[in-house]
C-alpha positions as CSV (number, residue, x, y, z in Angstrom):
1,X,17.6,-74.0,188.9
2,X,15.2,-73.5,191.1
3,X,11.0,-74.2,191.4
4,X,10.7,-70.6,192.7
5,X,12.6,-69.2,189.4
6,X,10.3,-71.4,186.8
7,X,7.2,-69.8,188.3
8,X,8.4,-66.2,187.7
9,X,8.9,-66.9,183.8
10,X,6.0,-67.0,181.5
11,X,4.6,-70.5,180.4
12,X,6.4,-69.5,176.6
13,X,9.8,-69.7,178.4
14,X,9.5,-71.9,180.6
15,X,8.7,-74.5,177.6
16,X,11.4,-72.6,176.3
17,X,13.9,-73.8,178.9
18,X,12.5,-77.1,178.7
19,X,13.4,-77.8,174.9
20,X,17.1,-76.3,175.9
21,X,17.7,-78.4,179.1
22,X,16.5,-81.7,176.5
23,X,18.8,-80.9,174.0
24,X,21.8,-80.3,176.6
25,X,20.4,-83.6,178.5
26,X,20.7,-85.8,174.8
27,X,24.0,-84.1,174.3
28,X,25.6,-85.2,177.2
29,X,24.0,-88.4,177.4
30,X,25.6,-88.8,173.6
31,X,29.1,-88.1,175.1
32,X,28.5,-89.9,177.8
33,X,28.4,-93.2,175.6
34,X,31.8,-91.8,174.1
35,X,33.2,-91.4,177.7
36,X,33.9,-87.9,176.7
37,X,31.7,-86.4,179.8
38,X,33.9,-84.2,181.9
39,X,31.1,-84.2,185.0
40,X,29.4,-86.6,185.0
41,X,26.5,-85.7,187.9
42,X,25.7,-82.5,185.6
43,X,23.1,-85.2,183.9
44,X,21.6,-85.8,187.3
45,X,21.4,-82.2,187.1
46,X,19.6,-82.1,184.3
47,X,17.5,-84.8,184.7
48,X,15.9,-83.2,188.0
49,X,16.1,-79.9,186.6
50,X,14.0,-81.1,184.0
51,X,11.3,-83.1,186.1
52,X,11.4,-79.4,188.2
53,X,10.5,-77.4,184.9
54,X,7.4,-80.5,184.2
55,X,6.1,-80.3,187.3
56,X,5.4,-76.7,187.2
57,X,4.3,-76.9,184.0
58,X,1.6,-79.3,185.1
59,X,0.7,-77.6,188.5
60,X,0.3,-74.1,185.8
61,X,-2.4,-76.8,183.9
62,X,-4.0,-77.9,186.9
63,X,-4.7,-74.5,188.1
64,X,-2.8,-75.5,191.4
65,X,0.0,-72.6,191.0
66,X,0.4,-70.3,188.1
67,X,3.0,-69.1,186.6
68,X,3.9,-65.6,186.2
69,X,1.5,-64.6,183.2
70,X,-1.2,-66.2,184.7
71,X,-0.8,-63.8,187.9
72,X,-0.9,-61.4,186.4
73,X,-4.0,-62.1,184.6
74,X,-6.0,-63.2,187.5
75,X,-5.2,-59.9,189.7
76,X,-5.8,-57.5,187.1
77,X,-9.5,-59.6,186.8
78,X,-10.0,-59.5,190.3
79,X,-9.4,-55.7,190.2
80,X,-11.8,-55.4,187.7
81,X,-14.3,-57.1,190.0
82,X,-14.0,-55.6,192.7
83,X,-14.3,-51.7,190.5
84,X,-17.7,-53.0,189.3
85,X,-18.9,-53.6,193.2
């Protein structure tokens, strides 16, 4: 998953996507304590895929990069602005 993919979601799925990759990340690290893990560096996966989705969602909070409902908010404001001019 990439960084540039999270941003073009809304915050509602991207949180979305973070409660699935937790639940995938607890199940495998459950199997991995049974040795029943087939690949093993798919938790690595999904450890950074998970810090990925956090970090976007905390840059969205910060106001540093917004996600994708966000954009669209703040052109369609800006618009607005520049009709009453």
């Amino acid at each position: 998953m990439k960084a540039r993919e999270l941003k073009e979601l809304t915050k509602e799925e991207v949180i979305l996507k973070k409660e699935e990759v937790e639940k995938e990340l607890f199940n495998l690290k459950i199997r991995q304590a049974t040795r029943q893990i087939d690949n093993p560096l798919k938790l690595r996966m999904l450890r950074r895929d998970l810090a990925k989705i956090n970090t976007v969602l905390r840059e969205h909070e910060l106001g540093i990069k917004l996600l994708a409902e966000s954009l669209k908010e703040s052109n369609n404001r800006q618009t607005d602005e520049k009709k009453q001019t």
